[in-house]
ZANUKOL-653681 format. One line per field, with one value per residue (C-alpha): residue in one letter; residue number from 1; x, y, z. Coordinates in nm, 3 decimals, m for minus. Last residue first. Layout:
<sites>
volum	A  ...;
kese	NUM  ...;
px	X  ...;
py	Y  ...;
pz	Z  ...;
</sites>
This chain:
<sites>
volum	X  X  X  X  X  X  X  X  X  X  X  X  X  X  X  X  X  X  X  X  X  X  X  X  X  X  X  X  X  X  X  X  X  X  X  X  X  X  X  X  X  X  X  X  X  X  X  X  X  X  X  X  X  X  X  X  X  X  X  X  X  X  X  X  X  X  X  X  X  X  X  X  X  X  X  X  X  X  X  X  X  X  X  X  X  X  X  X  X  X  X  X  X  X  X  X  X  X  X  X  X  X  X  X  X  X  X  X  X  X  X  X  X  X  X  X  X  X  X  X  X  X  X;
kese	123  122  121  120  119  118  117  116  115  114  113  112  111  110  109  108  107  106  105  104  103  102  101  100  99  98  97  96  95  94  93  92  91  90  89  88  87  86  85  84  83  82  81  80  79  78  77  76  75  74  73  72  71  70  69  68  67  66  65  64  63  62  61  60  59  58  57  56  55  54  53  52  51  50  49  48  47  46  45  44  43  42  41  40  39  38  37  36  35  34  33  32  31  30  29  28  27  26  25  24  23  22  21  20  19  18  17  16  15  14  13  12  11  10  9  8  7  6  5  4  3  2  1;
px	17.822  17.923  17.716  17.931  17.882  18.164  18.227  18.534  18.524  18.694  18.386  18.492  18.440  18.683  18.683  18.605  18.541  18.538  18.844  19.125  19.262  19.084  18.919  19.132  19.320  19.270  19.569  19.550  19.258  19.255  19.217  18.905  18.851  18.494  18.355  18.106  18.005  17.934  17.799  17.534  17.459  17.370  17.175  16.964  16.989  16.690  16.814  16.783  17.094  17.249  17.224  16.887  16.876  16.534  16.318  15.970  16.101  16.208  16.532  16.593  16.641  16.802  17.070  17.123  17.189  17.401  17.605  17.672  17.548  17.218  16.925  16.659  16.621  16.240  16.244  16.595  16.607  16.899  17.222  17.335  17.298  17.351  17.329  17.054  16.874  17.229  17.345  17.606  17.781  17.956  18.268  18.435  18.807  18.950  19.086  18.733  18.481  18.217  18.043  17.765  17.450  17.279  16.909  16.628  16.337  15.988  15.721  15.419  15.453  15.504  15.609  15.918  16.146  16.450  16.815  17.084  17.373  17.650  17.836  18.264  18.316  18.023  17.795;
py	21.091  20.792  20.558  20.416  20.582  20.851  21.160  21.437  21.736  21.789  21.852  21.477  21.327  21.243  20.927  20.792  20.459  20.552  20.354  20.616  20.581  20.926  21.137  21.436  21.651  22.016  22.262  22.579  22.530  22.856  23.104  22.915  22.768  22.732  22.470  22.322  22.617  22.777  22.516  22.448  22.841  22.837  22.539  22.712  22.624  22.544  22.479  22.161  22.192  21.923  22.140  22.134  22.084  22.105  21.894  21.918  22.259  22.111  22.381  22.164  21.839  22.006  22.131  21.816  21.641  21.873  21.788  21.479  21.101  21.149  20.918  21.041  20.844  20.753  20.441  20.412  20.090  20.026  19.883  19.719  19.989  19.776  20.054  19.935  20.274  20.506  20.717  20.969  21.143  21.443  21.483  21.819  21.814  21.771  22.013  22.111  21.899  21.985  21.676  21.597  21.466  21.263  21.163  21.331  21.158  21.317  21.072  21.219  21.402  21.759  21.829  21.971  21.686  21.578  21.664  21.678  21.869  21.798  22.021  22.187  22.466  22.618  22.893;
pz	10.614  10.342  10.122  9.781  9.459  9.515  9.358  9.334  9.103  8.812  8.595  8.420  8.775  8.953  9.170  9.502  9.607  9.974  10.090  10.127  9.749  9.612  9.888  9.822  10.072  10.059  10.027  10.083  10.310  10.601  10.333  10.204  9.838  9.721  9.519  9.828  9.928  9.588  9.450  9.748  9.767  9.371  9.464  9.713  10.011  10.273  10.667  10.815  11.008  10.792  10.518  10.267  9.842  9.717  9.497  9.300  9.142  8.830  8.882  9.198  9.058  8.697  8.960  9.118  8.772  8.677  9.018  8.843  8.795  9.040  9.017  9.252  9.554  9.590  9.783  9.883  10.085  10.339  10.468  10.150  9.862  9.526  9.263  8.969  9.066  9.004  9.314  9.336  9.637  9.609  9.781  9.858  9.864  10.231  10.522  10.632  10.522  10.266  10.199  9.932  9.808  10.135  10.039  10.270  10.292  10.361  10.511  10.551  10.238  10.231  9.893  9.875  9.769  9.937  9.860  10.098  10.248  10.497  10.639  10.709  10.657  10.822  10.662;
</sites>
């Protein structure tokens, strides 16, 4: 698995049209950042019809334990949330330190797991 990728969540149904809703960012050098969303959020560049409310990465995990969603990388290759967690909460030999998202303009914060969210749209 890359450092550094981008993973979603979309349900497995087939459906003619299947969205995928960005969750997270593993990027080499930085903190992982996990992206929330909340219906009454104002998203300005586009329509979520569908997005599943998200507050914390227990909320991804009860997603994909219902069975009706699953988590993908930006290569369009299945995960399984133990291999989402584990990616994302991992330390590498080559990251001793990672820069954190907090104060660069994303709206990022930490969550009370430790870990770092966002509510705003980011790739």
């Amino acid at each position: 698995m890359a450092l550094s990728v981008n993973y979603y969540i979309r349900k497995v149904d087939p459906i003619e049209v299947r969205p995928e809703f960005h969750i997270g960012k593993r990027s080499c050098g930085w903190k992982p950042l996990f992206e929330t969303y909340h219906s009454d959020m104002p998203y300005t560049c586009r329509i979520d019809v569908g997005r599943p409310y998200i507050d914390r990465v227990s909320d991804i995990k009860a997603l994909v334990e219902s069975g009706e969603w699953e988590i993908i990388d930006e290569y369009d290759e299945v995960v399984t949330y133990e291999q989402f967690i584990d990616h994302m909460d991992t330390d590498y030999d080559v990251e001793t330190e990672r820069k954190s998202h907090m104060g660069i303009g994303l709206g990022a914060y930490c969550g009370i797991d430790g870990r770092e969210y966002t509510d705003e749209e980011f790739s």
